[in-house]
Biopython code that builds the backbone (N, CA, C, O; Angstrom):
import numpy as np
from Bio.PDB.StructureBuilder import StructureBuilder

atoms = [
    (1, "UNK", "N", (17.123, -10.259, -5.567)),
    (1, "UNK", "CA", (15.794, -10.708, -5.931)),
    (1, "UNK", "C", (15.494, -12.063, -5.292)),
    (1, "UNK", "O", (14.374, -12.392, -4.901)),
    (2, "UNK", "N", (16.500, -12.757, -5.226)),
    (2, "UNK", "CA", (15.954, -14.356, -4.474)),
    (2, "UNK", "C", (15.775, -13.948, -3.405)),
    (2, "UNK", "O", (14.667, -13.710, -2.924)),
    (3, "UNK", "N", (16.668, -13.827, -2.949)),
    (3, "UNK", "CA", (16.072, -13.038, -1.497)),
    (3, "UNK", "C", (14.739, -12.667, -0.721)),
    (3, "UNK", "O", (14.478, -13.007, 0.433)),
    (4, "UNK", "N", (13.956, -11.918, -1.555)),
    (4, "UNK", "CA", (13.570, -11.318, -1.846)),
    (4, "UNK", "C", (12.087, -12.646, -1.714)),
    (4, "UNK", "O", (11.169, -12.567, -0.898)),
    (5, "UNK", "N", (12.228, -13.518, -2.539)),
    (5, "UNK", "CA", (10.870, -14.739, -3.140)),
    (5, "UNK", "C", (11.174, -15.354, -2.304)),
    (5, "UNK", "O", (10.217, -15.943, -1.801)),
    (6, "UNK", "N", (12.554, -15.637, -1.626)),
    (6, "UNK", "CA", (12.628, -16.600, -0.281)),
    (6, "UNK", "C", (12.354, -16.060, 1.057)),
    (6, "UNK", "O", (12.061, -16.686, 2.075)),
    (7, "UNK", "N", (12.466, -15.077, 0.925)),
    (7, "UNK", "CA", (11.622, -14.281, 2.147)),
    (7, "UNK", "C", (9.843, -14.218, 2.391)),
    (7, "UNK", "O", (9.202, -14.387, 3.428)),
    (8, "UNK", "N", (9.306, -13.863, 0.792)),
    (8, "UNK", "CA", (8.248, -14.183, 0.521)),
    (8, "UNK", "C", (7.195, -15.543, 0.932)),
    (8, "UNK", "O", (6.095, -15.598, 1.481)),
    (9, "UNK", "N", (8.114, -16.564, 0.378)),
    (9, "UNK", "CA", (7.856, -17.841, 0.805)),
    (9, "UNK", "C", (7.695, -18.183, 1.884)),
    (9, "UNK", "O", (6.743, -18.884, 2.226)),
    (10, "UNK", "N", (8.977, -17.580, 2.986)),
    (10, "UNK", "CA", (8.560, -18.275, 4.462)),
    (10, "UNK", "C", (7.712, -17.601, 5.098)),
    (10, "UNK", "O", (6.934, -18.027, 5.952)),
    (11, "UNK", "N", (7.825, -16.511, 4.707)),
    (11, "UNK", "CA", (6.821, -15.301, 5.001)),
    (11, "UNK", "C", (5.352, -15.925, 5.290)),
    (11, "UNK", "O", (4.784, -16.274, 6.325)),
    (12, "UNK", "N", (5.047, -15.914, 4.146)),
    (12, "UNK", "CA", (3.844, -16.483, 3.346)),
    (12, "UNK", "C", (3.197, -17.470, 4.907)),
    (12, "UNK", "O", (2.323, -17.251, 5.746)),
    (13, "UNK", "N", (4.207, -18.605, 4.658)),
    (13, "UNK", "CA", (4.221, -19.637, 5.533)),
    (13, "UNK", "C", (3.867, -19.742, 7.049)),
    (13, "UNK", "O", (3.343, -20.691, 7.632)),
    (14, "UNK", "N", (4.460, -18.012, 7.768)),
    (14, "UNK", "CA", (4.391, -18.069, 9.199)),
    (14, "UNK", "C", (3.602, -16.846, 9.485)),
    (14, "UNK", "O", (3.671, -16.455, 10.650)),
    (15, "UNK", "N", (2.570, -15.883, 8.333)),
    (15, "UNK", "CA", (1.585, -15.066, 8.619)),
    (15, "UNK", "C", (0.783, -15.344, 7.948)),
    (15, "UNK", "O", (-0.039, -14.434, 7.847)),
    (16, "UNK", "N", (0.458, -16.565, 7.133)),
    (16, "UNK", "CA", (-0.911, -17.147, 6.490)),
    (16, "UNK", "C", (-1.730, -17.473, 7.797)),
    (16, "UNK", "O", (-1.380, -17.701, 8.955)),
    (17, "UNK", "N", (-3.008, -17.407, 7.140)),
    (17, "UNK", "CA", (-3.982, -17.969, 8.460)),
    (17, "UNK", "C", (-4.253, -19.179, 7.780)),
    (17, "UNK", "O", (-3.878, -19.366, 6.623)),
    (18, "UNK", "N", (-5.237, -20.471, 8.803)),
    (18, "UNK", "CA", (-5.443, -21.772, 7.852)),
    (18, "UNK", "C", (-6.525, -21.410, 7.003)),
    (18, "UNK", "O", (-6.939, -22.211, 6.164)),
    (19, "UNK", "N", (-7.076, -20.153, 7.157)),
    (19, "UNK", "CA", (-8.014, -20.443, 5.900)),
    (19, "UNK", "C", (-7.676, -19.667, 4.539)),
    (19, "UNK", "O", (-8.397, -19.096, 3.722)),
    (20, "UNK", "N", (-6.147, -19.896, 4.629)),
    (20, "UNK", "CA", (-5.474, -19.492, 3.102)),
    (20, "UNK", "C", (-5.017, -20.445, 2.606)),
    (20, "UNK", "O", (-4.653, -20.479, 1.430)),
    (21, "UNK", "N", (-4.918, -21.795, 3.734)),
    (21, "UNK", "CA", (-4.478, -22.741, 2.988)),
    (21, "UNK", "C", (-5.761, -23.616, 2.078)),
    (21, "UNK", "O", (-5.457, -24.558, 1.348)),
    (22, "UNK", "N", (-7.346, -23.108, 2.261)),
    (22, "UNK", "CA", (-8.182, -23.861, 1.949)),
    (22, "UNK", "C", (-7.828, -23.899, 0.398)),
    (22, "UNK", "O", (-6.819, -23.346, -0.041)),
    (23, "UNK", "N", (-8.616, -24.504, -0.296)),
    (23, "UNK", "CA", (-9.336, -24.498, -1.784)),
    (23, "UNK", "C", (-9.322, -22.922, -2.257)),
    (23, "UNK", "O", (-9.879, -22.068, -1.567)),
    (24, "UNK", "N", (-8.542, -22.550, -3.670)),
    (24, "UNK", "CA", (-8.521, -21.096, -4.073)),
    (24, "UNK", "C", (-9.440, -21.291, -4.717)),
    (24, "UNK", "O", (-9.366, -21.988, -5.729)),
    (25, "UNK", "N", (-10.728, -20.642, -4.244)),
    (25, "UNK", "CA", (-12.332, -20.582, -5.336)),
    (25, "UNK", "C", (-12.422, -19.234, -5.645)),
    (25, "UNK", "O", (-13.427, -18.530, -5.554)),
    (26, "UNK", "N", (-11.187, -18.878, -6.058)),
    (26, "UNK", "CA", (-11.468, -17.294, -6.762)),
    (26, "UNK", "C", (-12.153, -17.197, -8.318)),
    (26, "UNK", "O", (-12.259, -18.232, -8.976)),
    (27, "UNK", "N", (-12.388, -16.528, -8.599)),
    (27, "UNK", "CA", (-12.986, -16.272, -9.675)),
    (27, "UNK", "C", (-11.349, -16.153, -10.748)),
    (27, "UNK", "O", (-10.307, -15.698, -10.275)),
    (28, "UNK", "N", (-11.477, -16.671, -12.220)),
    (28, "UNK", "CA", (-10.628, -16.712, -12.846)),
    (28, "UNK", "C", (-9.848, -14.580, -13.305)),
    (28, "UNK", "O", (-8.676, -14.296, -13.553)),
    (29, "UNK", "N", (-10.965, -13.672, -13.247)),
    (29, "UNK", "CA", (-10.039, -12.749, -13.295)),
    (29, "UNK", "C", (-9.362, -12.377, -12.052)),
    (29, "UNK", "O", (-8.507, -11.497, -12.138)),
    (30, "UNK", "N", (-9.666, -13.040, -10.606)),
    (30, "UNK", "CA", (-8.908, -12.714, -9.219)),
    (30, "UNK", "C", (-7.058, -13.538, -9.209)),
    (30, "UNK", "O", (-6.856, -14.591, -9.812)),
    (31, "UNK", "N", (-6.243, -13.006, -8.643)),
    (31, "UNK", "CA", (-5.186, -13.360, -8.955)),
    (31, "UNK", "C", (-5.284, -14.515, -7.772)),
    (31, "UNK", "O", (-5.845, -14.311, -6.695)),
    (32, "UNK", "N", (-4.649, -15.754, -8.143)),
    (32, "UNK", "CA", (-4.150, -16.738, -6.690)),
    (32, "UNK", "C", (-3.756, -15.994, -5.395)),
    (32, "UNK", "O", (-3.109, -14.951, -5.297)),
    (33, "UNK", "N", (-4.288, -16.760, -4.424)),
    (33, "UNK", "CA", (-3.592, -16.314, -3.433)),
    (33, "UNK", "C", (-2.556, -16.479, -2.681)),
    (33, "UNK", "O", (-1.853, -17.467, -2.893)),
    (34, "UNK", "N", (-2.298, -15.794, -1.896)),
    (34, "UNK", "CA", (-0.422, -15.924, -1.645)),
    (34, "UNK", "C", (-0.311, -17.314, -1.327)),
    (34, "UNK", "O", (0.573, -17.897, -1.954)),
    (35, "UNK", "N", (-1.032, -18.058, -0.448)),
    (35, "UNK", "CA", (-0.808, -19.410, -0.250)),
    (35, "UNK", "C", (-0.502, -20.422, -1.203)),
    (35, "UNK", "O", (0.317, -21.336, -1.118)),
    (36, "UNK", "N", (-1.639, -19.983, -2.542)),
    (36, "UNK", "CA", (-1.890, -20.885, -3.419)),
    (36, "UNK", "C", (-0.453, -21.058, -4.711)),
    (36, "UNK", "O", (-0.111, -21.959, -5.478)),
    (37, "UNK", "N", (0.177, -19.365, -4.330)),
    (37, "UNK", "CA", (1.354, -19.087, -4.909)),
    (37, "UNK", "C", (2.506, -19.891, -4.149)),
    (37, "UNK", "O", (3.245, -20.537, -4.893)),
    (38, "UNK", "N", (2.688, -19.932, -3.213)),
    (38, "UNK", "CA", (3.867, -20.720, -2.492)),
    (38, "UNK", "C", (3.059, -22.201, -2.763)),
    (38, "UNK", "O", (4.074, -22.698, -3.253)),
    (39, "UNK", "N", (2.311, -23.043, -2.828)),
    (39, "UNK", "CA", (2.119, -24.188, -3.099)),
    (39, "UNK", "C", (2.865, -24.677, -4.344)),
    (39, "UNK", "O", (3.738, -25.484, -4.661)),
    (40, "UNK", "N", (2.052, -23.756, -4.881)),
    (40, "UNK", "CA", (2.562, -23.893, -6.776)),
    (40, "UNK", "C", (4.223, -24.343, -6.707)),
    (40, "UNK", "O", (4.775, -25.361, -7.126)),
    (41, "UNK", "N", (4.946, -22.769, -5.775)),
    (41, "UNK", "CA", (6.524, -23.093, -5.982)),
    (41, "UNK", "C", (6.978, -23.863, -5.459)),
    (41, "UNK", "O", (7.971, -24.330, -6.016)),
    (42, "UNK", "N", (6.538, -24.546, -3.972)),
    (42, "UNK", "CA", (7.085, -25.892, -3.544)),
    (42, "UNK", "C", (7.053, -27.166, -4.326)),
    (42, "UNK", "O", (7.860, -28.085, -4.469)),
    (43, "UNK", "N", (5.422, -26.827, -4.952)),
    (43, "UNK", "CA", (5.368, -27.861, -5.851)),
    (43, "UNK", "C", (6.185, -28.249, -6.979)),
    (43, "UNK", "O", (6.446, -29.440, -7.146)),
    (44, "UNK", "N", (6.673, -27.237, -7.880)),
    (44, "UNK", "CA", (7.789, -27.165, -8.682)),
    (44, "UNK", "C", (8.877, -27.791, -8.105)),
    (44, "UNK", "O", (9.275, -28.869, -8.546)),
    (45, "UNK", "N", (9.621, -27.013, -6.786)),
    (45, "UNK", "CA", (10.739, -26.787, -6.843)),
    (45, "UNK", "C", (11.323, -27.683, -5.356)),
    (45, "UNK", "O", (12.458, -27.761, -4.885)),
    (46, "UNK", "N", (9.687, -28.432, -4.784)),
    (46, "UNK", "CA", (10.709, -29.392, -3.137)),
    (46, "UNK", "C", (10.029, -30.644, -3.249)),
    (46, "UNK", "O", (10.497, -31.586, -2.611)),
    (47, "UNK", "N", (9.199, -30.788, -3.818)),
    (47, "UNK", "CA", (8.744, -32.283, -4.271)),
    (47, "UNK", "C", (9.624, -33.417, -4.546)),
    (47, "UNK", "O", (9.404, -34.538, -4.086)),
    (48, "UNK", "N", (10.577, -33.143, -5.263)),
    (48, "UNK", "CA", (11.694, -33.774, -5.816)),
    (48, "UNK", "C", (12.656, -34.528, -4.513)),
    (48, "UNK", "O", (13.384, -35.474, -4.815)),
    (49, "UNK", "N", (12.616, -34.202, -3.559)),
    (49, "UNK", "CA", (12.869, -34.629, -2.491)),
    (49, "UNK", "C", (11.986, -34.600, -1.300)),
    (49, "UNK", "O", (12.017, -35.406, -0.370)),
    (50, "UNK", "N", (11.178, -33.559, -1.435)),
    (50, "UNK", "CA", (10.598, -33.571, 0.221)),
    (50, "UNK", "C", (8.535, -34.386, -0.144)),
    (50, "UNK", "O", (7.540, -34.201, 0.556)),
    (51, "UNK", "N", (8.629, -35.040, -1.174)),
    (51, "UNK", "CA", (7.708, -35.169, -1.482)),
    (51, "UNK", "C", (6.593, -36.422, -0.708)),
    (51, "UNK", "O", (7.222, -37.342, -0.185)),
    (52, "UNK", "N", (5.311, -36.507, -0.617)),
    (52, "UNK", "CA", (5.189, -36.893, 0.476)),
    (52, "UNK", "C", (4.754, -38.681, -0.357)),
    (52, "UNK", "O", (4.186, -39.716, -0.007)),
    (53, "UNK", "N", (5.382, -38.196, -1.470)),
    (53, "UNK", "CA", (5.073, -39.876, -2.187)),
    (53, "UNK", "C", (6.497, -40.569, -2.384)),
    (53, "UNK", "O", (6.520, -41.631, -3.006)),
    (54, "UNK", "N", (7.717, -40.019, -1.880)),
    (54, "UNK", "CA", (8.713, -40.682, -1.742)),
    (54, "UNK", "C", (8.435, -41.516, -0.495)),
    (54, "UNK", "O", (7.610, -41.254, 0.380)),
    (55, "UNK", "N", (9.435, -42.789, -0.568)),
    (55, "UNK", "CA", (9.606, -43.452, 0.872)),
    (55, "UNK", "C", (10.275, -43.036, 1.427)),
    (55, "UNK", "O", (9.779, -43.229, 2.537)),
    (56, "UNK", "N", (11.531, -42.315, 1.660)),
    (56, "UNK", "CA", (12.727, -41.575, 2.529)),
    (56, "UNK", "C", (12.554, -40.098, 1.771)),
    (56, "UNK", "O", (13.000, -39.922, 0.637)),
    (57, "UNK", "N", (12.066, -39.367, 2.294)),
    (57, "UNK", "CA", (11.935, -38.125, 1.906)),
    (57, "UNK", "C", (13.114, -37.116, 3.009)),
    (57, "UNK", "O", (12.994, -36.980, 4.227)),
    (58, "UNK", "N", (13.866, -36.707, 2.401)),
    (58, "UNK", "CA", (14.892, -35.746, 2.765)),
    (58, "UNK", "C", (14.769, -35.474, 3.986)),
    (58, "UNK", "O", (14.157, -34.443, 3.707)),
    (59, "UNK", "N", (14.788, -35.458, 4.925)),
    (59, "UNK", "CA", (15.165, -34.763, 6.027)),
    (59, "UNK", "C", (13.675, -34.669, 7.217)),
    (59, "UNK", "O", (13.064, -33.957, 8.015)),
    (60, "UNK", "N", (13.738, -35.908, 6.597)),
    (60, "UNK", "CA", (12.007, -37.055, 6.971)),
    (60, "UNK", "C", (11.097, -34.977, 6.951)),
    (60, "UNK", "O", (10.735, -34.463, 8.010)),
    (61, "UNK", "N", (11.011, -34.551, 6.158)),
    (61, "UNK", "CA", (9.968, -33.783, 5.615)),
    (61, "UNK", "C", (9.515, -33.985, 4.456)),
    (61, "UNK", "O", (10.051, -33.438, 3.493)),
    (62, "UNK", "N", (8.450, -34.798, 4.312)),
    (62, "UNK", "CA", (7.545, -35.356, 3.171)),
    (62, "UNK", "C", (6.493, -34.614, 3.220)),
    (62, "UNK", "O", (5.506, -35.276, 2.901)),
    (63, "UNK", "N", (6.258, -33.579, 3.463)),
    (63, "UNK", "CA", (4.765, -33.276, 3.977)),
    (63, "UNK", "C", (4.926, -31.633, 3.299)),
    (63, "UNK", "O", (3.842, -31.073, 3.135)),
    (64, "UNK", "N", (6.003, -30.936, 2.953)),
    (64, "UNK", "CA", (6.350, -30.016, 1.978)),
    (64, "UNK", "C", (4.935, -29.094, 1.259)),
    (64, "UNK", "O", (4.824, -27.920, 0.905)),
    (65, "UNK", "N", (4.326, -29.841, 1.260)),
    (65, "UNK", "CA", (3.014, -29.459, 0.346)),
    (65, "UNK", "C", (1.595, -29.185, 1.152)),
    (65, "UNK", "O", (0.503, -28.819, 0.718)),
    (66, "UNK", "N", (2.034, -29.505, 2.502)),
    (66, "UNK", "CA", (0.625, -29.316, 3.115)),
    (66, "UNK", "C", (1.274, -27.974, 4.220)),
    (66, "UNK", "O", (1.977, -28.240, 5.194)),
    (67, "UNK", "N", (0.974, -26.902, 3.931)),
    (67, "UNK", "CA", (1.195, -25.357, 4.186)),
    (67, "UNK", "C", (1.300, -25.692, 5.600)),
    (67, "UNK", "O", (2.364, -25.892, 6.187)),
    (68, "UNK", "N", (-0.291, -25.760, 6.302)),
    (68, "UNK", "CA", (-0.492, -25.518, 7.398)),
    (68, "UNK", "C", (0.342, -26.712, 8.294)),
    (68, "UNK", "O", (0.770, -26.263, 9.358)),
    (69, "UNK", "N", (0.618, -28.014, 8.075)),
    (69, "UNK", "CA", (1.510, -28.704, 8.570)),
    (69, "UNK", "C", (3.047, -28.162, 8.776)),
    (69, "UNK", "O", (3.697, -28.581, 9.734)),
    (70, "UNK", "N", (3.697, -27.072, 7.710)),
    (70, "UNK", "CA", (4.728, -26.684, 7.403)),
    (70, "UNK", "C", (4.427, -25.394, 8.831)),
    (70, "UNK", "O", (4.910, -25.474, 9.960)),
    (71, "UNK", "N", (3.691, -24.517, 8.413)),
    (71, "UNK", "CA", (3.731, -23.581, 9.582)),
    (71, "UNK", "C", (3.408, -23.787, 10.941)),
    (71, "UNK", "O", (3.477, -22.971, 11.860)),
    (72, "UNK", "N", (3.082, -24.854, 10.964)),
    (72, "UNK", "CA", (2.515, -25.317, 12.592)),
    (72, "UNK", "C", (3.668, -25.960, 12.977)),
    (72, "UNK", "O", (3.525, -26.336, 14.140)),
    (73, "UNK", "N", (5.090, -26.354, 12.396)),
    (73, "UNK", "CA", (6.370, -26.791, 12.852)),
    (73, "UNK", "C", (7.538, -25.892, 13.517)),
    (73, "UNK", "O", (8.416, -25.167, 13.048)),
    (74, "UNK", "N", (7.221, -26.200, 14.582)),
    (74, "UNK", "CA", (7.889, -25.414, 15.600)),
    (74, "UNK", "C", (9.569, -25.359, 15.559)),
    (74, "UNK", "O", (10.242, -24.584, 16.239)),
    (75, "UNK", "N", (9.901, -25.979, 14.967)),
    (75, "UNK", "CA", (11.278, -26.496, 14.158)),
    (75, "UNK", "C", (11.533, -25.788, 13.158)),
    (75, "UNK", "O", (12.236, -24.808, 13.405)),
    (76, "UNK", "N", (11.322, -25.880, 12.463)),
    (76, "UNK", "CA", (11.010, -25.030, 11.008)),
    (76, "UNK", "C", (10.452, -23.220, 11.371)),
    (76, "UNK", "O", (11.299, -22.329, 11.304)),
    (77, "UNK", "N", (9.383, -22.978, 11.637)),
    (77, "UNK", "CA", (8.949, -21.940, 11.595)),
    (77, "UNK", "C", (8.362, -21.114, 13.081)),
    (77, "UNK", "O", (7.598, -21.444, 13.988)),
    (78, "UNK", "N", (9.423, -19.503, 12.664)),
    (78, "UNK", "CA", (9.101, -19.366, 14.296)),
    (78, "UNK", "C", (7.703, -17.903, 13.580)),
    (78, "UNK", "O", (7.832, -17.097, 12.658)),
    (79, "UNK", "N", (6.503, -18.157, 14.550)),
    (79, "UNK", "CA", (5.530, -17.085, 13.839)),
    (79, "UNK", "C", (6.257, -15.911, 14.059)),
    (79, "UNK", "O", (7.233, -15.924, 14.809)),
    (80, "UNK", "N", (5.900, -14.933, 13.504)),
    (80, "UNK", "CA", (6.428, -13.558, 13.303)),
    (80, "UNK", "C", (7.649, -12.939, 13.468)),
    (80, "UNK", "O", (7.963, -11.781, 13.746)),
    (81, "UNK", "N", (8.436, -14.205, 13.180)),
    (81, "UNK", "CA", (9.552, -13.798, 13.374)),
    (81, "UNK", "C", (10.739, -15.149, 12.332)),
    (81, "UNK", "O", (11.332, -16.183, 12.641)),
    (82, "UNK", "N", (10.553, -14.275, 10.964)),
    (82, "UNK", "CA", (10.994, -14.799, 9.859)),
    (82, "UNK", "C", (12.104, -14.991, 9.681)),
    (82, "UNK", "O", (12.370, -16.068, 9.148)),
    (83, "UNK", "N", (13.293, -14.033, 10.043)),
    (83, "UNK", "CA", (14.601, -14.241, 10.277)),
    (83, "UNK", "C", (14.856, -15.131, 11.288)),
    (83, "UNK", "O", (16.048, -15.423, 11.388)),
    (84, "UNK", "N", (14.214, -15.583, 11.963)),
    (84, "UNK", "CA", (14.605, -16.436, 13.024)),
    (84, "UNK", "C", (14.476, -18.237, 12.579)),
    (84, "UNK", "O", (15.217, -19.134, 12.980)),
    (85, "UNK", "N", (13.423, -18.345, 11.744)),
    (85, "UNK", "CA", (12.724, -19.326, 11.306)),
    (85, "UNK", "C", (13.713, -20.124, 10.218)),
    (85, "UNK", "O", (14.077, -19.798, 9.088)),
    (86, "UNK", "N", (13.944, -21.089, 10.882)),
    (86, "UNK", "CA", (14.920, -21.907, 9.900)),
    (86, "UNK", "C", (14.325, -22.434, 8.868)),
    (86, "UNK", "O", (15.080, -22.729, 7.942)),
    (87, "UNK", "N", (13.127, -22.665, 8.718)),
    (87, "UNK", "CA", (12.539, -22.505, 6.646)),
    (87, "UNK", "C", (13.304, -21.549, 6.095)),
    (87, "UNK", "O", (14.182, -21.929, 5.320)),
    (88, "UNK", "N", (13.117, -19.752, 6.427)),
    (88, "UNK", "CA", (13.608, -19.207, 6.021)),
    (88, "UNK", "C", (15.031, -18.905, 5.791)),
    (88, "UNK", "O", (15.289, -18.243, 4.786)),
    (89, "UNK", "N", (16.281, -19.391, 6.780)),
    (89, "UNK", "CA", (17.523, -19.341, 6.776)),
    (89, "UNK", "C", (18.054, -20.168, 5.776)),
    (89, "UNK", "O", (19.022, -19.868, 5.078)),
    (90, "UNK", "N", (17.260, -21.466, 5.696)),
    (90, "UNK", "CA", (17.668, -22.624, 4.553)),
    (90, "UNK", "C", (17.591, -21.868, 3.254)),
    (90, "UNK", "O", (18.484, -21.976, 2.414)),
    (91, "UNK", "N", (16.176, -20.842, 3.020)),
    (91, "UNK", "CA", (15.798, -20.603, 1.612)),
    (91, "UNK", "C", (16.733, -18.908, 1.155)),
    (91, "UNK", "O", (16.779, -18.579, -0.030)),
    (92, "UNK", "N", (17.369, -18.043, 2.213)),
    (92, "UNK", "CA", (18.427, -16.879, 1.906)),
    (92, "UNK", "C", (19.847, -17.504, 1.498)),
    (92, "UNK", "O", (20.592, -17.189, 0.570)),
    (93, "UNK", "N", (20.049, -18.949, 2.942)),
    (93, "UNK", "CA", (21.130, -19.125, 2.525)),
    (93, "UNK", "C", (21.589, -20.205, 0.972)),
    (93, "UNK", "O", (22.590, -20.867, 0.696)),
    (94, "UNK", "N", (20.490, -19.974, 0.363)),
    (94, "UNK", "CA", (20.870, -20.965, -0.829)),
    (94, "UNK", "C", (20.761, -22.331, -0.408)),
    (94, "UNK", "O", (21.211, -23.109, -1.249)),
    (95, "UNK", "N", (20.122, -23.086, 1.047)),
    (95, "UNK", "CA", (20.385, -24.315, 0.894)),
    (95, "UNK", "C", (19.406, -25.396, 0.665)),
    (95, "UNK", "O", (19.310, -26.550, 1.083)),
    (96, "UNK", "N", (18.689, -24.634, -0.157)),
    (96, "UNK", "CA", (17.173, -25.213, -0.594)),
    (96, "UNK", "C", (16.636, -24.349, -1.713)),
    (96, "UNK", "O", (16.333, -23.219, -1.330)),
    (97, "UNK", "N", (16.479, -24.543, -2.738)),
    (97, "UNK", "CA", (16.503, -26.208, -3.122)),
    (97, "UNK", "C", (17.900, -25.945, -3.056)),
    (97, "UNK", "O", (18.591, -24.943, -3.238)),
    (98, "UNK", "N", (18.250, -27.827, -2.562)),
    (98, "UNK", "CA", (19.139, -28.545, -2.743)),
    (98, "UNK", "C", (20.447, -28.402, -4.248)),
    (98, "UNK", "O", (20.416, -29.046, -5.296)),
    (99, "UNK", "N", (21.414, -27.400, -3.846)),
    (99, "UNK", "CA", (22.360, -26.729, -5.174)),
    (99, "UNK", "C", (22.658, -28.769, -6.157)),
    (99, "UNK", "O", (22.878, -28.702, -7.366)),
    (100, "UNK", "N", (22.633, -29.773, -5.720)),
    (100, "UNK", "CA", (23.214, -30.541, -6.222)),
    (100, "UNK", "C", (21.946, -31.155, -7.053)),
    (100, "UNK", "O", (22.012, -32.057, -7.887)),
    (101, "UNK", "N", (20.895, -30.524, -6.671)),
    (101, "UNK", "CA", (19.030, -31.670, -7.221)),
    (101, "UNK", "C", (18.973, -31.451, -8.625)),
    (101, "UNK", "O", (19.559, -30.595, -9.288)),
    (102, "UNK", "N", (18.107, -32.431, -9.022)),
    (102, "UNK", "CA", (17.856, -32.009, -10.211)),
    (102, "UNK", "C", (16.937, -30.813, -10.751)),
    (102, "UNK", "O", (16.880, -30.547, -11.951)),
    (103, "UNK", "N", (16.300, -30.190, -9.877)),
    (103, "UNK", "CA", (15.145, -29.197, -10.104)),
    (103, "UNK", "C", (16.229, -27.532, -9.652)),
    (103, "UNK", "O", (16.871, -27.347, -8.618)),
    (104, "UNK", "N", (16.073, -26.568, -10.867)),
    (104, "UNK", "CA", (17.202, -25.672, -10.263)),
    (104, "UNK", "C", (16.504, -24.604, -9.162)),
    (104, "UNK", "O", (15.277, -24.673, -9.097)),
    (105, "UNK", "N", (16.871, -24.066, -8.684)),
    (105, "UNK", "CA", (16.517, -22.917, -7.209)),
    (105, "UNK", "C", (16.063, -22.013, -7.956)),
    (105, "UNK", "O", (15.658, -20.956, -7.471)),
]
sb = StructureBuilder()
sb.init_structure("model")
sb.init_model(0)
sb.init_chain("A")
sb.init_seg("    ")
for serial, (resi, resn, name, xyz) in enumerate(atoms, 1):
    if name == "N":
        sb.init_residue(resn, " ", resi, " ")
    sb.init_atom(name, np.array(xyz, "f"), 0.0, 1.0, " ", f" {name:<3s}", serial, name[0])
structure = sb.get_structure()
């Protein structure tokens, strides 16, 4: 199953278009959208280190929270090709979140 939400996540990340990262003005019975769903969980769960209001933010990625900055990193994320994309290798192989943080995976 993690697997599974961490696949989701980077997923999310390297076949969103930017206008999923806009403002979710759905109507309250429409469900969030996938973007707005991976915000939520970074927000929970990478803030704690990658947050962009720390002064030394982990692995100088402070910026965690702004989607389209995250998928436009050529480092991080290769488009359509998710197994390849080291967001995603960090989040199968367990190494994010961080096993030692205070926020659990």
């Amino acid at each position: 199953m993690r697997r599974g939400v961490a696949g989701a996540l980077a997923l999310a990340l390297i076949l969103s278009t930017p206008r999923a990262w806009e403002a979710d003005n759905r109507s309250l019975d429409e469900p969030p959208s996938l973007a707005t769903q991976v915000h939520a969980i970074f927000q929970a769960r990478c803030v704690e280190c990658h947050g962009s209001d720390l002064p030394r933010p982990k692995g100088k990625f402070g910026y965690v929270l702004d989607l389209a900055r995250v998928a436009a990193n050529p480092k991080m994320i290769v488009p359509d090709k998710s197994a390849q994309s080291e967001f995603y290798q960090m989040l199968v192989h367990n190494e994010m979140p961080d096993p030692k943080g205070i926020v659990p995976p």
